[in-house]
C-alpha positions, -999 to +999 in steps of 0.1 A: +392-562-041+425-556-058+425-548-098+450-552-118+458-521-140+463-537-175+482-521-204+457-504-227+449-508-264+449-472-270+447-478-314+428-506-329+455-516-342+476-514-315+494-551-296+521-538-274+537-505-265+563-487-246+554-472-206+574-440-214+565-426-179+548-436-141+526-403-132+522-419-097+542-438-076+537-469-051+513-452-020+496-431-043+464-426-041+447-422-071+406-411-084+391-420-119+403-398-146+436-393-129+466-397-155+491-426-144+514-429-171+522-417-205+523-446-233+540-450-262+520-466-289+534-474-329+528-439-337+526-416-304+530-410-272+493-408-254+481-403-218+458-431-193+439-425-171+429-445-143+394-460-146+394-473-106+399-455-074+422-469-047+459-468-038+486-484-058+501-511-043+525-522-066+537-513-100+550-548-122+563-523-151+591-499-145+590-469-171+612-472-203+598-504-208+592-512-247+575-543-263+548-547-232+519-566-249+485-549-244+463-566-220+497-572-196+493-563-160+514-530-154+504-523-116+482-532-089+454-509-072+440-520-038+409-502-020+413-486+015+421-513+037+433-540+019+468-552+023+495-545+001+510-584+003+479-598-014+472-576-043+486-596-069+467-627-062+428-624-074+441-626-110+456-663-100+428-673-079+399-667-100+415-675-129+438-701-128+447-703-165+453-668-165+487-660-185+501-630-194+491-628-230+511-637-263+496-621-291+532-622-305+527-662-307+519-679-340+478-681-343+467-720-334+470-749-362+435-762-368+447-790-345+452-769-322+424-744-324+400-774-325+409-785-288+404-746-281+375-748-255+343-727-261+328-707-232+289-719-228+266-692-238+260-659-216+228-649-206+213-624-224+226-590-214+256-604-197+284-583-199+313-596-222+349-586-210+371-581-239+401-562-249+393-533-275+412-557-304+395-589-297+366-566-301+376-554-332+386-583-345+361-605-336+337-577-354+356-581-387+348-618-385+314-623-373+323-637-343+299-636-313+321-628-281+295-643-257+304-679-271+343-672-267+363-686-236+385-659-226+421-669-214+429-629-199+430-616-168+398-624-148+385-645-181+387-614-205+387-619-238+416-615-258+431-611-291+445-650-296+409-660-282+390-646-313+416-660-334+414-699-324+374-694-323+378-682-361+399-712-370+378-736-348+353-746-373+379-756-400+395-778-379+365-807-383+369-808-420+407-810-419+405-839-397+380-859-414+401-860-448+436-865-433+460-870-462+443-838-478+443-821-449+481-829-443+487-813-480+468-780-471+486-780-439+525-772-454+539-739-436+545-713-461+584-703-465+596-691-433+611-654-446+652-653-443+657-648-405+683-617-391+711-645-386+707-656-418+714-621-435+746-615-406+763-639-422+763-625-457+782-597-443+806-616-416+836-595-418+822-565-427+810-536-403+775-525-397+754-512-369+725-531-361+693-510-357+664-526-337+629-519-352+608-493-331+566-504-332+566-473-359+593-489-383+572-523-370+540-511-380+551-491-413+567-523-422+538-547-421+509-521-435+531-515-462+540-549-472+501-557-470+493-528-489+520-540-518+509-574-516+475-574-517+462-541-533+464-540-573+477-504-577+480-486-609+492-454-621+484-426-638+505-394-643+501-357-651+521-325-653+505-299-642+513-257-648+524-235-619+529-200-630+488-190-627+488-204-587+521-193-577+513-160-587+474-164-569+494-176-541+520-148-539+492-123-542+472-137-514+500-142-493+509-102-497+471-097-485+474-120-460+507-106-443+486-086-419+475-119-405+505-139-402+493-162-427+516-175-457+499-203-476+522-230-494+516-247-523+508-276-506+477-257-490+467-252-523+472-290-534+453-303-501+425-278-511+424-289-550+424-326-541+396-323-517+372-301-542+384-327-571+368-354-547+334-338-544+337-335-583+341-374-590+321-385-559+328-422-570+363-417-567+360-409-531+356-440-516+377-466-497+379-507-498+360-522-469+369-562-475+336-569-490+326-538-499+333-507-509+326-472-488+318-442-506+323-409-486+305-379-484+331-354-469+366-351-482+389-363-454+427-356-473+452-373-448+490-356-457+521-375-452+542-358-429+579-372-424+590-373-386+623-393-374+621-432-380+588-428-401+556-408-408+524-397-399+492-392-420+473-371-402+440-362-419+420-332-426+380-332-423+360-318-441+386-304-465+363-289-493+342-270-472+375-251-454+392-220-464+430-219-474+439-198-448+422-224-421+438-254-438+475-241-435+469-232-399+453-268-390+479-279-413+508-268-396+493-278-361+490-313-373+524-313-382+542-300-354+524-325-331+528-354-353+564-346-351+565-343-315+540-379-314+514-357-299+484-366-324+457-385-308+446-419-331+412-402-342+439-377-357+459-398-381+436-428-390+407-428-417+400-407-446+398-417-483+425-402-496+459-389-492+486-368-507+523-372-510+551-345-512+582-350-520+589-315-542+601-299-513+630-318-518+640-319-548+622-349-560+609-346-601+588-375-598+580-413-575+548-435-573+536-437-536+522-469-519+490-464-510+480-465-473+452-491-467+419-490-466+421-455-490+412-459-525+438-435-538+472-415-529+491-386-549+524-382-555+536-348-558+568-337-575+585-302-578+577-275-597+607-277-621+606-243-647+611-260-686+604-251-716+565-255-729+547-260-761+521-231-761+502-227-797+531-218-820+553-213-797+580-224-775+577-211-737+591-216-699+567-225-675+570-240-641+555-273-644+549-302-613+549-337-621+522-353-603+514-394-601+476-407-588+483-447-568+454-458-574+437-493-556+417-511-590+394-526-570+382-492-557+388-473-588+389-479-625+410-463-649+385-438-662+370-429-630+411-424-616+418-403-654+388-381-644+397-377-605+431-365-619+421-342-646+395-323-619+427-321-594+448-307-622+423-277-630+417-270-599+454-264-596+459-249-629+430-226-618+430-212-585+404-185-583+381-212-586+390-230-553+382-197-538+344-196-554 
């Protein structure tokens, strides 16, 4: 039987990405495992592997592609002795209301969503097909997948499925009170569309940039993150001349090694130990509740072209300085290169910010959803200091703690800060 190869959903957050490159060509005969293509998701470029065996018949997506919606057939594998001509058909046979999916379609009006039809339920320990976000999804809202009709390929389950089913039961109330129904019903304010914003500048030249899935992606979190978490801030300076003089001391011992720590080594390190200091500070917002972590997982902002990565480092406190640079540095090179696996760049409770490196004194940082907290790290500018009686320069970095309210309070933030600012201020104690 033929089997349609379906674009993956290789990030749970992932609807639609670019096939950067075919691996295998029409003939091809390919195993399970085998790579076929390289895909480009929002924030990388990953490898898939073919779960089938056969020969491919036909592939419906030529590489370069960009915007292909997960779930959307992208070739055709047949078995040994099947013809060629009728591999695309099963999906239209068995499935007649099979569509190529449009997660990029507005979710269904309760009028809508009510006519929705609901699968009867599965036997017990029937297997539910269902794309890795309807999964996820459907998780977030209680949702039982057995009862949900699936409109994918072969009756899989996908990511507009879950969302009628959640808006399903609201639709009975909404018809039974009509005129208040109506009045809950108004669209919000459409936001100014691209033409809109042309015309401001008719006359005037520009060069339109189309948004990548990063820019895409980076957009929306943010946005969300601005909108719905109450941040405050809190903001400290912290001394220099102790740990850059640790730093260059260690770094003279270290020379033998090849290893040169940065400061920002030294800032990952004091922000994880801080964390296993004020244990209730390391925790993250989890919709209905909040999760407080054990380890200290510090994800770093790491600026690439169109955007950035967080990739994150486990298990920070318990690693030495030496080990966090080098994982440090390996993160970064692949996130610039978009060769960091999900797993690599998603979770964690915390992250950390630098912008001193260039030149920036001081900024407030959004913080990246679901962590509790994100800091903001400014340079090490030398000024003059009040020390006792007297007047002295020191090198002092401004530093700013985002913090989410709901997660943190302002004394448990004051007190995550102050342990992060000894620890920095006091170096040979990072080492202990």
């Amino acid at each position: 039987m033929a089997v349609e190869i379906l674009m993956p959903a290789l990030s749970p957050t992932m609807e639609e990405g670019t096939l950067a490159k075919w691996l295998v060509k029409e003939g091809d005969v390919v195993t399970s495992g085998q790579i076929l293509a390289e895909i480009e998701t929002d924030k990388a470029t990953m490898e898939f592997e073919a779960v089938d065996e056969g020969t491919v018949s036909k592939i419906l997506i030529a590489e370069g592609t960009s915007g292909v919606k997960v779930n959307t057939p992208i070739a055709v594998l047949i078995e040994e002795g099947e013809s060629a001509d009728a591999a695309p058909k099963p999906a239209a046979t068995e499935q007649p209301k099979a569509a190529p999916e449009k997660p990029a379609e507005p979710a269904p009006t309760p009028a809508t969503a009510a006519a929705t039809p609901v699968a009867a339920p599965k036997a017990a320990g029937e297997r539910v097909f269902a794309s890795p976000l309807a999964r996820r999804i459907a998780a977030d809202k209680g949702i039982d997948l057995a009862s949900v009709q699936g409109s994918g390929p072969h009756g899989r389950i996908v990511k507009t499925d879950v969302e009628a089913a959640s808006s399903a039961p609201k639709a009975a109330p909404a018809a039974a009170g009509a005129p208040q129904g109506a009045a809950k019903a108004q669209p919000a304010a459409a936001p100014v569309s691209a033409s809109t914003v042309a015309r401001m500048y008719e006359g005037r030249q520009y060069e339109e940039m189309p948004l990548d899935g990063m820019r895409k992606t980076i957009a929306a979190r943010l946005t969300e993150a601005k909108q719905t978490i109450p941040h405050f801030y809190l903001r400290r300076e912290v001394r220099l001349d102790t740990l850059m003089a640790f730093r260059a001391d260690l770094n003279k011992r270290l020379e033998g090694r090849g290893v040169k720590l940065s400061v920002n080594d030294f800032i990952i390190k004091a922000c994880a130990l801080a964390l296993q200091s004020v244990p209730d500070a390391n925790a993250v917002w989890a919709g209905d509740r909040v999760l407080k972590m054990k380890a200290s997982d510090v994800a770093v902002a790491v600026a690439i072209e169109g955007g950035l990565f967080t990739p994150v480092l486990k298990d920070a406190e318990m690693k030495s300085l030496s080990f966090l640079s080098a994982e440090m540095k390996d993160l970064a090179a692949r996130a610039r290169n978009r060769k960091l696996a999900p797993q690599e760049y998603q979770g964690g409770s915390f992250a950390i910010s630098n912008l001193g490196m260039m030149g920036v004194d001081n900024f407030d940082a959004v913080i990246n959803p679901p962590h509790g907290a994100i800091l903001a790290v400014g340079a090490g500018i030398k000024k003059p200091v009040v020390n006792g009686d007297q007047i002295e320069i020191a090198t002092v970095m401004s530093m700013t703690l985002s913090v989410d309210h709901r997660v943190i309070d302002g004394a448990l933030g004051a007190e995550l800060l102050k342990a992060i600012v000894e620890n920095l201020e006091n170096p040979m104690g990072m080492l202990a």
